[in-house]
C-alpha positions as a Markdown table, in Angstrom:
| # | Residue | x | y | z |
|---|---|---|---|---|
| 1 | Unk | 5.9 | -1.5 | 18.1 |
| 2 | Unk | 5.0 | -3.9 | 15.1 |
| 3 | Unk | 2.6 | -1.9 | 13.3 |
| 4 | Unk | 5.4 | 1.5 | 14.1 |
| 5 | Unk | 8.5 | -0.6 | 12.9 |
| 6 | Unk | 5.8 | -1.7 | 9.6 |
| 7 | Unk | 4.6 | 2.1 | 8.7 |
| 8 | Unk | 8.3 | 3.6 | 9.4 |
| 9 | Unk | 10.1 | 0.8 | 6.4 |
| 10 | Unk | 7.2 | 1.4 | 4.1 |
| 11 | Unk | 8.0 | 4.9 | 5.0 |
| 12 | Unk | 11.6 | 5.2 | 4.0 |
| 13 | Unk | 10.8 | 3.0 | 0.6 |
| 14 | Unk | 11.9 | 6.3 | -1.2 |
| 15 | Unk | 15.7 | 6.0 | 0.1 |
| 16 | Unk | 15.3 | 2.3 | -0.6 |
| 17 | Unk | 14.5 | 2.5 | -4.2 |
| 18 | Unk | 16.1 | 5.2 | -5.2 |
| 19 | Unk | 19.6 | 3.0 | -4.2 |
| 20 | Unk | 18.0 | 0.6 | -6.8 |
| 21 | Unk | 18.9 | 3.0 | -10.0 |
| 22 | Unk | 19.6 | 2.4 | -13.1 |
| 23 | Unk | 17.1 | -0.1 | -12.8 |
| 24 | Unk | 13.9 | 0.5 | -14.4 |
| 25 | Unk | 10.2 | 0.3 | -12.3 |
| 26 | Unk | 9.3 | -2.8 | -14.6 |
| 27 | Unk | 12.6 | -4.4 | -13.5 |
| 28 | Unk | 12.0 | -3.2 | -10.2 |
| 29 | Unk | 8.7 | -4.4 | -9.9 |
| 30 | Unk | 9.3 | -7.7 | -11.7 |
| 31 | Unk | 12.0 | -8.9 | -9.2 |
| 32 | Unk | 10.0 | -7.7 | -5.8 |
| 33 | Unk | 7.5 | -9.7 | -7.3 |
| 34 | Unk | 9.8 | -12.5 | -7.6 |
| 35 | Unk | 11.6 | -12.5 | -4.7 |
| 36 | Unk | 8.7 | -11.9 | -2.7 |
| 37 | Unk | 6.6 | -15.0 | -4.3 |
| 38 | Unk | 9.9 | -17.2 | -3.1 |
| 39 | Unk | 10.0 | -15.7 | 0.4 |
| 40 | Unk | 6.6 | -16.3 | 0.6 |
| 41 | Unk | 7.4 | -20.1 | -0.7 |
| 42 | Unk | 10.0 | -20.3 | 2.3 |
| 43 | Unk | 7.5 | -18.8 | 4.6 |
| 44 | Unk | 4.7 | -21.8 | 3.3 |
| 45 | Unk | 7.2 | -24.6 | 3.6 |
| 46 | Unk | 8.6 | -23.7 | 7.0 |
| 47 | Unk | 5.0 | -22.8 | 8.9 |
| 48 | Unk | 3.0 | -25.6 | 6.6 |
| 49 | Unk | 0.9 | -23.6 | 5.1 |
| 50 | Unk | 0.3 | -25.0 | 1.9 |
| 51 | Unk | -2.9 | -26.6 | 2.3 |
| 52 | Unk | -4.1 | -23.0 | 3.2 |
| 53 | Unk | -3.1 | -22.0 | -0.2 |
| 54 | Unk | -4.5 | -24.9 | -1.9 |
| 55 | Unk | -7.9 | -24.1 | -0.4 |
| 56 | Unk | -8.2 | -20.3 | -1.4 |
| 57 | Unk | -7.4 | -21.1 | -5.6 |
| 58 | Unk | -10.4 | -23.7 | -4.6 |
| 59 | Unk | -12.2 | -20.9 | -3.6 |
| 60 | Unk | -13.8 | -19.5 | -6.6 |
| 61 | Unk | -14.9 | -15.9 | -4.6 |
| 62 | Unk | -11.5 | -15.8 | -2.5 |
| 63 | Unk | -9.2 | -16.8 | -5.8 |
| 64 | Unk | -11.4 | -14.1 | -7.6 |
| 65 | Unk | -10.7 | -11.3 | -5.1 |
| 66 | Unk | -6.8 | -11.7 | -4.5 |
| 67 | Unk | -6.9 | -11.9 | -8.1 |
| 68 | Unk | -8.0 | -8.0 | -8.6 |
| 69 | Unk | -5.8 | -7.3 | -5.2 |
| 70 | Unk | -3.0 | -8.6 | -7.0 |
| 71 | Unk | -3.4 | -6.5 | -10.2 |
| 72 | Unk | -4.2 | -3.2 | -8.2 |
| 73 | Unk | -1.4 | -3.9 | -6.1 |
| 74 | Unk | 1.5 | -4.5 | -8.8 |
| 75 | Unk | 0.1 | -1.3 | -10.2 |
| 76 | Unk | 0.3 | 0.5 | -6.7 |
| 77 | Unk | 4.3 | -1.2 | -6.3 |
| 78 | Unk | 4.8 | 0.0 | -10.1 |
| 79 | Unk | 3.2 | 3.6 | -9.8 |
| 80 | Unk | 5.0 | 3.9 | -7.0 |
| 81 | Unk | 8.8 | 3.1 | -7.8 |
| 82 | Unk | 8.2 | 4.9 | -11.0 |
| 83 | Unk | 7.5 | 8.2 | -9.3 |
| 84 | Unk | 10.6 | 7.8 | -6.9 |
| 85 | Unk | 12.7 | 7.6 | -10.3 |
| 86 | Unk | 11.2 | 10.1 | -11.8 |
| 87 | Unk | 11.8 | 13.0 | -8.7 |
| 88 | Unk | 8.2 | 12.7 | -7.7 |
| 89 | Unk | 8.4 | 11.3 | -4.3 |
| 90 | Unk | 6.2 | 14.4 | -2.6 |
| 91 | Unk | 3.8 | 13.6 | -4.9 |
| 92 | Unk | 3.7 | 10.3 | -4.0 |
| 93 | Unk | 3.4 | 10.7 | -0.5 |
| 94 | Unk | 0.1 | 13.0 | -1.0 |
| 95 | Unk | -1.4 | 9.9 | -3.0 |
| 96 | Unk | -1.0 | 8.2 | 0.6 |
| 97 | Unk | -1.9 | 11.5 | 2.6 |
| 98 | Unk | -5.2 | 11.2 | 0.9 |
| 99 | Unk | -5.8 | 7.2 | 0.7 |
| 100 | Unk | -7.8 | 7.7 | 3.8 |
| 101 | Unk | -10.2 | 10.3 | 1.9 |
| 102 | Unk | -10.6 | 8.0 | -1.0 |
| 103 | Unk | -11.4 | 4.8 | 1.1 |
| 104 | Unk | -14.2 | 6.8 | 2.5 |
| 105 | Unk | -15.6 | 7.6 | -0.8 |
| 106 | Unk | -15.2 | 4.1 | -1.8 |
| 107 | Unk | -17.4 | 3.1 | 1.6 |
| 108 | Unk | -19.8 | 5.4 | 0.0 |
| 109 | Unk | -19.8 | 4.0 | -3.9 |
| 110 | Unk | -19.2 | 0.5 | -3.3 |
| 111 | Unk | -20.1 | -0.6 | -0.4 |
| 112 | Unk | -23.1 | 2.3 | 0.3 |
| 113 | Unk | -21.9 | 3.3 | 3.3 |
| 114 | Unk | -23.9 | 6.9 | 5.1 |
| 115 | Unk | -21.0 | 9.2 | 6.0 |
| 116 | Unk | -20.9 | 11.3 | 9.4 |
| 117 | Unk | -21.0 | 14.5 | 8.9 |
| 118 | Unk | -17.3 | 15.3 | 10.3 |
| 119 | Unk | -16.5 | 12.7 | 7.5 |
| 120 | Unk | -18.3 | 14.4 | 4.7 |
| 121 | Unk | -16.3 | 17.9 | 5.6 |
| 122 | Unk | -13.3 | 15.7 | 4.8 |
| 123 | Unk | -13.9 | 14.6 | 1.8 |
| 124 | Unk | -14.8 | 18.4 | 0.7 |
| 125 | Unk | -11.7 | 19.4 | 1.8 |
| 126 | Unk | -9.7 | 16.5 | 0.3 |
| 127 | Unk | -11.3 | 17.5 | -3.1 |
| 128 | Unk | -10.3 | 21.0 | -2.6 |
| 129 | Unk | -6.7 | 20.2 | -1.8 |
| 130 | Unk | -6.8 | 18.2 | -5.0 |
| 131 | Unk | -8.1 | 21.0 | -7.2 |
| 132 | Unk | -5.6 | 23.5 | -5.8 |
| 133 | Unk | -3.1 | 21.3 | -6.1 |
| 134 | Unk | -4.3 | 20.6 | -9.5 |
| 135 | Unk | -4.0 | 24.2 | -10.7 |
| 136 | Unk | -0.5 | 24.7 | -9.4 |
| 137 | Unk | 0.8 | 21.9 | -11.6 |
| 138 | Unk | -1.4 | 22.4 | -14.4 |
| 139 | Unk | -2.2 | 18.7 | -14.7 |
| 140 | Unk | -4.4 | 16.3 | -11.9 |
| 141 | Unk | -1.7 | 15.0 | -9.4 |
| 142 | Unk | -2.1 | 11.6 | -11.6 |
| 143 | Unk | 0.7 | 9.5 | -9.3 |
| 144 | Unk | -1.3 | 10.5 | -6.4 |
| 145 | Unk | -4.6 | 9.9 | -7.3 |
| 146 | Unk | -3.8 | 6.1 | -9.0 |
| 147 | Unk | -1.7 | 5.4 | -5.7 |
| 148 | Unk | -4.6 | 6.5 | -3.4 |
| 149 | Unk | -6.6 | 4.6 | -5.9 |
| 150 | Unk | -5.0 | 1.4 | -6.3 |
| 151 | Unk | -4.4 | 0.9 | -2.8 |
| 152 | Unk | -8.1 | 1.7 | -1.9 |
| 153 | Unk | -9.2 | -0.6 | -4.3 |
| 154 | Unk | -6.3 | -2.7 | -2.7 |
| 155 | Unk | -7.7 | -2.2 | 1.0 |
| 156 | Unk | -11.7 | -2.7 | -0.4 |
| 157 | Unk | -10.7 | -6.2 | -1.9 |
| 158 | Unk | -9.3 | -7.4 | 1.5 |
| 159 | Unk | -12.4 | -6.2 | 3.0 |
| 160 | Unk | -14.6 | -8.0 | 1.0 |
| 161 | Unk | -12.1 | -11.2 | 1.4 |
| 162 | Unk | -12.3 | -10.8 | 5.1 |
| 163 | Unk | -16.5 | -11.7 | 4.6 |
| 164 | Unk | -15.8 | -14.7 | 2.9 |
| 165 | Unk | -14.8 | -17.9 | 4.6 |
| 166 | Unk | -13.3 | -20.7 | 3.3 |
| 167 | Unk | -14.2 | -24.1 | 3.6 |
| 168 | Unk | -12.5 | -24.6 | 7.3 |
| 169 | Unk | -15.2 | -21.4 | 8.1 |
| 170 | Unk | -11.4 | -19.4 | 8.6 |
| 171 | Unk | -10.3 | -16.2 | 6.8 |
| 172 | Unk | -7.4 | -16.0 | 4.6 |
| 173 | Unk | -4.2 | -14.8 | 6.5 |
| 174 | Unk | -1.5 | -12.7 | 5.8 |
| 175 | Unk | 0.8 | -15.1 | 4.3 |
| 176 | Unk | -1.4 | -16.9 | 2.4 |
| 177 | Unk | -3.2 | -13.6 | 0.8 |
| 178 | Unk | 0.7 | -12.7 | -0.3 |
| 179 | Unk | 1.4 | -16.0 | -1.1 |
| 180 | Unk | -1.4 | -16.4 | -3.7 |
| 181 | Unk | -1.2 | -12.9 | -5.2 |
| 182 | Unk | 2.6 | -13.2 | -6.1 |
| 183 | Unk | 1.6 | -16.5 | -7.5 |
| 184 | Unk | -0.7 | -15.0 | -9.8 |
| 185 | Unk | 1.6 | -11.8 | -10.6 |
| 186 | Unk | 4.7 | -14.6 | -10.9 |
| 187 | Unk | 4.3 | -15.7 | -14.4 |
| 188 | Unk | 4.1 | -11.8 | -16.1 |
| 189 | Unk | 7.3 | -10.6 | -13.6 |
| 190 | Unk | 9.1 | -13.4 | -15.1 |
| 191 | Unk | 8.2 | -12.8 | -18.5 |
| 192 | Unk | 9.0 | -9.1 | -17.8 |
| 193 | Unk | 12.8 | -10.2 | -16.3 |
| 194 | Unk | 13.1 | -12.5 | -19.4 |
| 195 | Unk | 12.2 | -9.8 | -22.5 |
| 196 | Unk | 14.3 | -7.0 | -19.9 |
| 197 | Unk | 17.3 | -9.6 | -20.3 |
| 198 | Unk | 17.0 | -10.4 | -23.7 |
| 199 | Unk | 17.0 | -6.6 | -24.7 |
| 200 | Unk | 19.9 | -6.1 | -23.1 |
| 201 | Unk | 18.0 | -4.1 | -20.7 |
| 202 | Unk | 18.2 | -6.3 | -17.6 |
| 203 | Unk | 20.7 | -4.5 | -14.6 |
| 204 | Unk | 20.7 | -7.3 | -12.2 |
| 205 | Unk | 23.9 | -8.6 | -13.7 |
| 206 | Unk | 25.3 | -5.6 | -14.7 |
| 207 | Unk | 25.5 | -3.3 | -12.0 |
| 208 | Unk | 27.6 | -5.1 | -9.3 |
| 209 | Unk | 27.1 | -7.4 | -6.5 |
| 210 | Unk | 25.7 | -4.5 | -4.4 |
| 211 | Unk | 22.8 | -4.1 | -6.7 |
| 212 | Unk | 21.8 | -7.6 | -7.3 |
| 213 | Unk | 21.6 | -7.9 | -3.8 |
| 214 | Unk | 20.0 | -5.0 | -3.4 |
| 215 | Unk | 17.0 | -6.5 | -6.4 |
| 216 | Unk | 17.2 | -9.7 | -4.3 |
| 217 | Unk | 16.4 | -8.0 | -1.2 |
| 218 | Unk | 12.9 | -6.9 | -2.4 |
| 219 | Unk | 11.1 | -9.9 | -1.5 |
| 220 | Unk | 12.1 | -9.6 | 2.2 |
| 221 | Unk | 11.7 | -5.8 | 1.9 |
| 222 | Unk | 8.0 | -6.6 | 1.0 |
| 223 | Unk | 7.3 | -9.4 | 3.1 |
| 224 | Unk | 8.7 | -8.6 | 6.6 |
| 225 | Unk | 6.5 | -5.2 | 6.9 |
| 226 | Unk | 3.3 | -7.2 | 6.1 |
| 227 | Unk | 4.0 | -9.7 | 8.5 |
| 228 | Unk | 4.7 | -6.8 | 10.8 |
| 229 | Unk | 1.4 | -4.9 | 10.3 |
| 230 | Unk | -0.2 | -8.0 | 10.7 |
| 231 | Unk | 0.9 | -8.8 | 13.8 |
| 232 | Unk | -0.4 | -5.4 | 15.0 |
| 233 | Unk | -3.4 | -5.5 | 13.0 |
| 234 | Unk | -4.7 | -8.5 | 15.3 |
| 235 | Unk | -3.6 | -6.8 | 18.7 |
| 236 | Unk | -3.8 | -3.0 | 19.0 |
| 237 | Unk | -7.3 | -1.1 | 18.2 |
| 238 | Unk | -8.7 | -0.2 | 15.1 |
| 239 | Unk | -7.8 | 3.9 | 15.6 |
| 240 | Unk | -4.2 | 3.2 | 16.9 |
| 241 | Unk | -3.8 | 1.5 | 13.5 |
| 242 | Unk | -5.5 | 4.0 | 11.3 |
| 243 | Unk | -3.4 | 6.4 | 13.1 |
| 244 | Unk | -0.2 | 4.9 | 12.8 |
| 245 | Unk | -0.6 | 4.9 | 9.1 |
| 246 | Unk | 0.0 | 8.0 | 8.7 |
| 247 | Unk | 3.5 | 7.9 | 9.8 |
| 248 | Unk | 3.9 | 6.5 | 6.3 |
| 249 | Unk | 3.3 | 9.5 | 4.2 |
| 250 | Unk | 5.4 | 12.0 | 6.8 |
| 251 | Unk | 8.2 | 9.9 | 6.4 |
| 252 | Unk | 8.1 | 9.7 | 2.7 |
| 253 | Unk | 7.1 | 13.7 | 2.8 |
| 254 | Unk | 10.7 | 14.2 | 4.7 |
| 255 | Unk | 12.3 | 11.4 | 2.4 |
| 256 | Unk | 11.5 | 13.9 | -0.9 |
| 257 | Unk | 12.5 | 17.3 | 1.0 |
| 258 | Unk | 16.1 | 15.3 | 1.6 |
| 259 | Unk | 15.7 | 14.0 | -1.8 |
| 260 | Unk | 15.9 | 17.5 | -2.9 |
| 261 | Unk | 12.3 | 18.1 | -3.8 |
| 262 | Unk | 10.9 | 21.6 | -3.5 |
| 263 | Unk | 7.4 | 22.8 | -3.4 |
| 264 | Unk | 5.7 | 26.5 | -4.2 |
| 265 | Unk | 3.3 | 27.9 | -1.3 |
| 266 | Unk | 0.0 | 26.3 | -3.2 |
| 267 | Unk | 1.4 | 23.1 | -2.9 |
| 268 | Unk | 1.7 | 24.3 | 0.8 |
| 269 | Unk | -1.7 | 25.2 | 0.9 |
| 270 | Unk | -3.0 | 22.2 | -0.8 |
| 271 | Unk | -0.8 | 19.5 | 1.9 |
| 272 | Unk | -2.0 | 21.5 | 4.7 |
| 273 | Unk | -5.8 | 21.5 | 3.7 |
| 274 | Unk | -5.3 | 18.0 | 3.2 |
| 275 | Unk | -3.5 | 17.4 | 6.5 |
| 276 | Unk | -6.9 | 19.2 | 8.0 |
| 277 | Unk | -8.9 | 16.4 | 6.7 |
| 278 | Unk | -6.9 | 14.1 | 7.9 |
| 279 | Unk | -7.4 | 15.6 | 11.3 |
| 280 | Unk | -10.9 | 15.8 | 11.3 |
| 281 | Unk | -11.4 | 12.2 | 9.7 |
| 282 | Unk | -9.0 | 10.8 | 12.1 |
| 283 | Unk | -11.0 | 12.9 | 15.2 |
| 284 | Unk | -14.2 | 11.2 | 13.7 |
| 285 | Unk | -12.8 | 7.8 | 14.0 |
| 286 | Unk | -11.8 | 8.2 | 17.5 |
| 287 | Unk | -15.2 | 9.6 | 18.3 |
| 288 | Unk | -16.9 | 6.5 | 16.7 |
| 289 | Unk | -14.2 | 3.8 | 18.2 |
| 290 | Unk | -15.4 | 5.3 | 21.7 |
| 291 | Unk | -18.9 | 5.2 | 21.0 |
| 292 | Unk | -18.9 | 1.3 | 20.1 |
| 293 | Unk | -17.4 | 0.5 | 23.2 |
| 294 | Unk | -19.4 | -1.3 | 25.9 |
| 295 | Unk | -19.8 | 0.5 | 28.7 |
| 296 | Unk | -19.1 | -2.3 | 31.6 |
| 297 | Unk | -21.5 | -2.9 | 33.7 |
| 298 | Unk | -21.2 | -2.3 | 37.3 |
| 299 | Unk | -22.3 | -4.2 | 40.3 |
């Protein structure tokens, strides 16, 4: 119910920010960043948590790799509003239709990972959908590919900081992770909020009381889903989470059609051949989550 409750808000995002116009995707970005480092400071103060934090910026590898997380990410959260402004919602819910695709090839690249063969099928037909897709708009789907991108790269870098234990021999949790990639994302997102309010540029004031709550509300918008997926992350297997995430990009697919977004029949085409990839890469994970499970022995 956790991880469902997680995938469905991060799935409705589009209605969420598109309530946040005229606000611009820096402004937009700047204050979840913001809000979301002071939630995060609530969160800390309230559970005690700040000598966890303390020990990951001692941490030169873990301080190093939430420092790239939090740059892919803010570019993710940026990419991301900016195409719901901008009309391109369907788009963006492709770039998380085929995260799944690129996290594979990033196994393969980064980490040298040997793909099955159901796997490898996949990834052809992901790179199909892409090229047709490609063709029909006459330009790469560029908000797809750096979403599917950035939160790849997002997903390796918590990877890689799940290997690395601090000093205590313990992982870095949820909280903390946020925690410390707000912090280092703070400092530009209030820079941004300043030079947006000196312009004259800044809507937080100017918009009603309904909108600056609305800004407000992104650091608990951002914060409760994590905690959320966390939760189920550490209780509910490995396939039940990779296949609850794609509730995600259906829900943001039926977010653009009420949006009013359209798409021609290669567009079709290219969602349903990537849909078929999903199917096959999510059949491939099932097969391999049943064959790493001990069979009990009998007596």
């Amino acid at each position: 119910m956790a991880g469902a409750i997680a995938y469905g808000i991060w799935g409705v995002f589009p209605f969420y920010f598109h309530a946040l116009a005229p606000a611009s995707a820096v402004e937009v970005l700047a204050h979840r960043i913001l809000w979301a480092l002071l939630v995060c400071v609530v969160l800390l103060s309230a559970l005690r948590r700040w000598p966890a934090v303390a020990a990951v910026l001692r941490n030169r590898r873990q301080r190093g790799l939430l420092g790239v997380a939090a740059v892919v990410i803010a570019v993710n959260w940026g990419v991301y509003v900016q195409a719901v402004a901008t009309g391109h919602v369907l788009e963006a819910s492709l770039g998380y239709f085929i995260n799944p695709v690129v996290t594979v090839l990033l196994g393969v690249v980064v980490l040298r990972e040997r793909l099955r063969r159901l796997q490898w099928v996949a990834v052809g037909i992901g790179l199909v959908a892409v090229t047709i897709i490609t063709l029909d708009l006459g330009r790469p789907p560029w908000i797809a590919l750096l979403l599917a991108a950035s939160f790849g790269t997002y997903g390796l870098m918590k990877n890689r900081l799940g290997q690395v234990a601090g000093a205590d021999g313990r992982g870095v949790d949820a909280i903390t992770s946020l925690s410390v990639e707000t912090l280092v994302l703070g400092l530009p997102a209030a820079a941004a909020v300043v030079l947006l309010t000196a312009r004259g540029d800044s809507t937080f004031t100017t918009e009603g009381a309904l909108h600056t709550a609305l800004l407000a509300s992104t650091g608990v918008a951002t914060v409760i889903p994590l905690v959320l997926f966390a939760v189920a992350a550490s209780r509910v297997p490995l396939s039940t989470i990779g296949l609850l995430q794609y509730l995600t990009p259906v829900l943001q697919f039926g977010c653009a059609l009420v949006l009013g977004e359209r798409m021609a029949p290669s567009q079709w085409a290219g969602f349903a051949l990537v849909w078929l990839a999903l199917v096959l890469l999510s059949t491939d994970a099932v097969r391999g989550r049943r064959r790493s499970v001990p069979v009990a022995a009998t007596t």
